[in-house]
N, C-alpha and C positions, 0 to 999 in steps of 0.2 A: 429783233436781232436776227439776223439772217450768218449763219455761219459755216464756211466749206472746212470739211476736215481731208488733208491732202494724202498720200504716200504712205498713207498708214496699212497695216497689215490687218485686217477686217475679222475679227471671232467673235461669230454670235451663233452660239453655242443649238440654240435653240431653233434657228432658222438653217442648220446645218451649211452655214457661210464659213470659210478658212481663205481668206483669199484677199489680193491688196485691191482694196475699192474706198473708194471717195463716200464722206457720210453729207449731207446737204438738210440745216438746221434751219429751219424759219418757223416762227412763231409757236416756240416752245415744243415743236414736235419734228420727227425726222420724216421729211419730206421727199427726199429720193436717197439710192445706193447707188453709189457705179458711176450714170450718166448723170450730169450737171442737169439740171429740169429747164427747159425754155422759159429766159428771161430773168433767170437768177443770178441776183447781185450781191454777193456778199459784205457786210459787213465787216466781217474780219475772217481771216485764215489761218487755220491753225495748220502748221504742216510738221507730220507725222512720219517721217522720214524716220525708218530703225525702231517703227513704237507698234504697240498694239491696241488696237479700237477695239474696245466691246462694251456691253450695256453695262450698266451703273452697277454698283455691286449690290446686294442684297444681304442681312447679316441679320439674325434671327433674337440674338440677345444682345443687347448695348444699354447700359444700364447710365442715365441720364440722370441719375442722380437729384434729378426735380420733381415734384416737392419732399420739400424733407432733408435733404442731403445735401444744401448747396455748400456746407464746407468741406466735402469732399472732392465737390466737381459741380459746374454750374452745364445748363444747360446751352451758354454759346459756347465753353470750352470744350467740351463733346461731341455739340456738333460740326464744331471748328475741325475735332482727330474726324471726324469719319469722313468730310469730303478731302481731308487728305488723305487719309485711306482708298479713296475710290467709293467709297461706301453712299447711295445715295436714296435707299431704303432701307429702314432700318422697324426693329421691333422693339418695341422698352417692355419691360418685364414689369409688372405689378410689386413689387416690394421698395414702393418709396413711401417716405411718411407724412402725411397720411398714404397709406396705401391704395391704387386705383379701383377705389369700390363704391365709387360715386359719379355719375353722369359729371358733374359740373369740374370735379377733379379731372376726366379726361378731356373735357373738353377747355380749360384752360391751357392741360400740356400741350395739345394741339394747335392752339390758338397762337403760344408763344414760339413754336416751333415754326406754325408757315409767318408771322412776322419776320425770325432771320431769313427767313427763304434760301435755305441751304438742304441739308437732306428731309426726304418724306418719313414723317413718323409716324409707326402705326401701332398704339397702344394695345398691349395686353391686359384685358382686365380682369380684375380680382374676384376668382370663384367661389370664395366665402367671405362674407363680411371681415372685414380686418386683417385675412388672411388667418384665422382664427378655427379656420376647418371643421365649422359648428354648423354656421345658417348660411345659405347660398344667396351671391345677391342679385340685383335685379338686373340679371342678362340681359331680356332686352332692351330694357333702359341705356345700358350702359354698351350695348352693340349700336344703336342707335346715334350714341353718342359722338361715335369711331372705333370702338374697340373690335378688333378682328377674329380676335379668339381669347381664351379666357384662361386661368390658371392660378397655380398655389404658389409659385414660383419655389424657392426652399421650406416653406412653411408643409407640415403635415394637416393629415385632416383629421380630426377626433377619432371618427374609426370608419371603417368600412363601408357601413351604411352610409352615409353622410358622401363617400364618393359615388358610390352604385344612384342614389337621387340627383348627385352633380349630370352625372354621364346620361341617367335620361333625360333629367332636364334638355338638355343642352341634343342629345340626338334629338328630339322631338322638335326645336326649333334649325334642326342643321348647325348648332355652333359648334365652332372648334375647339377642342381643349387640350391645353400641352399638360404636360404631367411630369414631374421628376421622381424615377423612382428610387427610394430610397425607403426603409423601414426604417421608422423613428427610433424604434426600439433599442434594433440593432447596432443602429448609425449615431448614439447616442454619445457624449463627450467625443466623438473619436475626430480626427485631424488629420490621417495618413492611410495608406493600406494598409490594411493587415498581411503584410508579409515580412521578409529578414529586416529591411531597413527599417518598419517601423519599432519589430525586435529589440533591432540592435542599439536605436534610438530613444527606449522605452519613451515612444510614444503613442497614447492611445490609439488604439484603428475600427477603422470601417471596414468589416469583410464584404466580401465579393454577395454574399449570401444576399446583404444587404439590400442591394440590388436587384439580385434575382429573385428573393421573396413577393419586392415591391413589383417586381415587372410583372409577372406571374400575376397578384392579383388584379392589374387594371388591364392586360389583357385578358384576361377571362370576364371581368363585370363590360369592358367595351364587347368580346363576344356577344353577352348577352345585351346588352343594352341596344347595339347597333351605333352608337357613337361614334365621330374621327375623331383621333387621339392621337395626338404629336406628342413622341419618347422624348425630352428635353435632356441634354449631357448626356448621353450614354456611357458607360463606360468600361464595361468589360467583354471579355470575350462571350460567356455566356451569355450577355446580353444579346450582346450581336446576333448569336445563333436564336436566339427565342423566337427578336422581330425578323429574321429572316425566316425563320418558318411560320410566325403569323402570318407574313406577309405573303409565303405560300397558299398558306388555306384562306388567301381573300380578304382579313380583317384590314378595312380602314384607317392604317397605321402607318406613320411615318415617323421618322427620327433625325436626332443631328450630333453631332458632338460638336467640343470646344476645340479649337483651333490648337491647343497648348495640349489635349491630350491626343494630339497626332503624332508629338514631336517627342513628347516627354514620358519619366518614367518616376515610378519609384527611386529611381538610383539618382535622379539629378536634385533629390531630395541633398545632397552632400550630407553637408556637419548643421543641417536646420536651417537651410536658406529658406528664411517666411515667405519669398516671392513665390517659391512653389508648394505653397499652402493652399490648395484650391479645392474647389468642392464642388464636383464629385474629386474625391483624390484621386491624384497619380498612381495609377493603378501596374502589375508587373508588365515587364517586357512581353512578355506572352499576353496580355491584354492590352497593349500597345499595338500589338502587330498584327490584334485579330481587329479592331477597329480601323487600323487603314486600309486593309481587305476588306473590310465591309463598305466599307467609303468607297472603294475603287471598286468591288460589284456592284454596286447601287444599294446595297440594303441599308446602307445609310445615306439618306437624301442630301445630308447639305452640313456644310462647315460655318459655324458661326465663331467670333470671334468671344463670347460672351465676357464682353467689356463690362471690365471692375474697379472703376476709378477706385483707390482708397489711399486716405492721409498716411504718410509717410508713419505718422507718431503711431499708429495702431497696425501701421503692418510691420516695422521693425520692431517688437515685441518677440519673446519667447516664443518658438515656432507654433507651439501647444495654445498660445495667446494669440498670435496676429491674426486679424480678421480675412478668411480667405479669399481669393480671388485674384484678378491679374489686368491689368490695360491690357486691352490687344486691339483693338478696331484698326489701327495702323496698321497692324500687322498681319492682318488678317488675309490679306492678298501672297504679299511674299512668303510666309507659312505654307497655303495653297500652293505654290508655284514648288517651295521646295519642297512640301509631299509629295507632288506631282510627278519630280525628275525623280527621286528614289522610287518610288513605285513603279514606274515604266507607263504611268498614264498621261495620256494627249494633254495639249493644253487646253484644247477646249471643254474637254472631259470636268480637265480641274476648276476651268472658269464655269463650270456649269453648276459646279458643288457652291461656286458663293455668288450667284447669279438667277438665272432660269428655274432653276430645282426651290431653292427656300422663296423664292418668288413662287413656285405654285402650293408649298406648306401654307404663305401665309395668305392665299385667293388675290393675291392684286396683279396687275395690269405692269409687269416690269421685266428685265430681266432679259430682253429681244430687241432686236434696233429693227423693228420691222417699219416700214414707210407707214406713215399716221401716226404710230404711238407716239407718249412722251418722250422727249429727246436727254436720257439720262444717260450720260456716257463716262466711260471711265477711257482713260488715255496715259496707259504705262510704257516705261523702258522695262525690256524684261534682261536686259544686262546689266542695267546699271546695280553695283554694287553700293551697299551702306551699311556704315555700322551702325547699330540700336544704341544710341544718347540717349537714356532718359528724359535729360535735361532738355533735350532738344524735342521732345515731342509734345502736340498738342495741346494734348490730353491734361487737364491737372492732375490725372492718378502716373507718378510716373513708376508703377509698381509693375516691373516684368521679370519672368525667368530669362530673357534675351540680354538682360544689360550685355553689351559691351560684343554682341555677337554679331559676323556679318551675313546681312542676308542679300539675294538677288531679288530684282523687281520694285520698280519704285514709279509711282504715281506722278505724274507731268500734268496731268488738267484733268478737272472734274467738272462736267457739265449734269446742270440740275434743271430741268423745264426748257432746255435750250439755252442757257444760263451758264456762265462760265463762271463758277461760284469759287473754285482751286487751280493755283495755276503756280509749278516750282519753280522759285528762285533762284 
């Protein structure tokens, strides 16, 4: 399939492009920018007139619900939301059940995923058996297998030692390992921050410590160990400032947060809305606003959507009860765009946060519409307005803090391998 994309306004973040150029598709990879190549016949034309061209989106946690979970979300219904989304790499996080800590379990996810031939998945595998944070499992089996980098997902580990053997393990082979910090201890029954609203709400909370305890000790065992270590959610200000000064002194460290805690706060908690039950919690306005500073200086790498399909019957439960998390992979772009305009940063800036940048966290070949690469494109209106219908989205989790709110920026065609996989109605 040979494919001309016309009139479109050209951001590719990464090849520092801002500029209206022609994209020219053949044979699953982009073959020229700009000038039409001698001899080139298109199949079809996509014309781009009032839109913007840039590389497929990149999203770090989308939680796929397979194996284990398919009555909460199947795996074509997921990856149905994310090439609507624009989304067309993506990470799955190791807490499905069984949990990804067996070569044959990733390599089925895999299997079933290039069969739809819709986004590239790249499995996160399970850095202790079961997620059970006792016995570590066989890394390179299971990198072998597809896995890209490895991890606890929300699962703690027994104790400290047990991470400090993870971390050399894994620097000794060069693998990745993302890490959520959180102390079990601390973080124990709690469902909200620990501030007025969860006060006034007497609901249990997670303090900020919580966080900062965990952060503190895995960068100091990555210090010592020499390990890369991806901060997964981040979410407080303190946080912010740690890995921005690790990342002063040189440690091998990168991080991302969730798309929902760019936007949101402790206060949009209301009268116990379970849609903004999520975890790491909604942390104060002052920790709101030191994470999209961090975002917009770079000491946070990348904005991930961390998509949480879940049954309606368990998240409309007692706020203290519903199981937390949020759909967002749709949403994951317009989020972007409108952190972007409150902040004062460029658009390409912001397409770089769900693009180029978690494309270099997770090591793959994405993220650039450089001539040769694979031809993964996203193709938005960045005017078009929409209000968030539940009902109306992909996704089977139709669980969001957005119900009913409008956002800008809306996805018009998703091209996957050169592959016109999304295309709006």
């Amino acid at each position: 399939m040979k494919i001309h994309i016309k009139n479109g306004r050209l951001i590719d973040p990464d090849n520092g492009i801002d500029a209206q150029r022609d994209v020219f598709v053949a044979a699953g990879k982009v073959v020229a920018i700009g000038d039409m190549p001698t001899g080139f016949g298109a199949n079809r034309v996509i014309d781009a007139t009032g839109r913007i061209v840039c590389p497929g989106l990149v999203d770090l946690a989308v939680r796929l619900r397979e194996p284990g979970f398919e009555y909460l979300a199947t795996l074509e219904s997921e990856m149905k939301a994310a090439i609507a989304g624009g989304v067309t790499s993506l990470a799955c996080p190791p807490d499905t059940d069984p949990p990804l800590d067996e070569p044959g379990l990733v390599e089925m996810l895999k299997f079933r995923a290039k069969n739809l031939n819709q986004s590239h998945v790249y499995p996160i595998g399970a850095l202790t058996t079961g997620l059970k944070g006792e016995r570590l499992t066989e890394m390179a089996e299971l990198r072998d297998a597809g896995c890209v980098a490895f991890s606890q997902a929300e699962a703690p580990f027994a104790d400290n030692l047990v991470l400090l053997h993870a971390l050399e393990y894994a620097a000794t082979f060069g693998f990745p390992v993302w890490l959520r910090a959180q102390d079990p201890s601390l973080a124990r029954l709690g469902v909200a921050h620990d501030g007025e609203v969860a006060t006034r709400l007497g609901l249990p909370a997670i303090p900020v410590a919580a966080e900062v305890i965990a952060l503190s000790t895995i960068l100091i065992i990555a210090r010592e160990t020499g390990a890369r270590v991806h901060i997964a959610r981040l979410s407080s200000a303190e946080g912010v400032a740690m890995v921005r000064d690790a990342k002063a002194r040189g440690l091998p460290v990168t991080c991302d947060i969730g798309i929902h805690h760019a936007h949101l706060s402790e206060m949009d908690i209301g009268y116990f809305d379970p849609n903004c039950n999520l975890m790491p919690p909604l942390r104060s306005q002052r920790d709101r606003d030191a994470l999209r500073a961090g975002l917009a200086d770079g000491t946070i790498d990348a904005l991930c959507s961390d998509h949480t399909p879940i049954d309606e019957d368990v998240k409309q439960l007692p706020f203290s009860e519903a199981e937390p998390g949020a759909t967002g992979v749709e949403l994951l772009l317009p989020l972007a765009l409108k952190w972007a305009e409150e902040s004062g940063v460029g658009l390409g800036d912001a397409l770089s946060r769900i693009s180029a940048r978690p494309a270099a966290v997770l090591g793959i070949e994405a993220g650039r519409l450089t001539p040769g690469t694979t031809a993964d494109i996203c193709i938005f209106d960045p005017a078009a307005l929409w209000r968030v219908e539940p009902a109306a989205l992909h996704s089977q989790g139709k669980n969001t803090p957005y119900s009913g709110i409008e956002v800008r920026g809306r996805v018009t065609h998703t091209l996957v391998s050169g592959n016109v996989v999304y295309e709006l109605k």
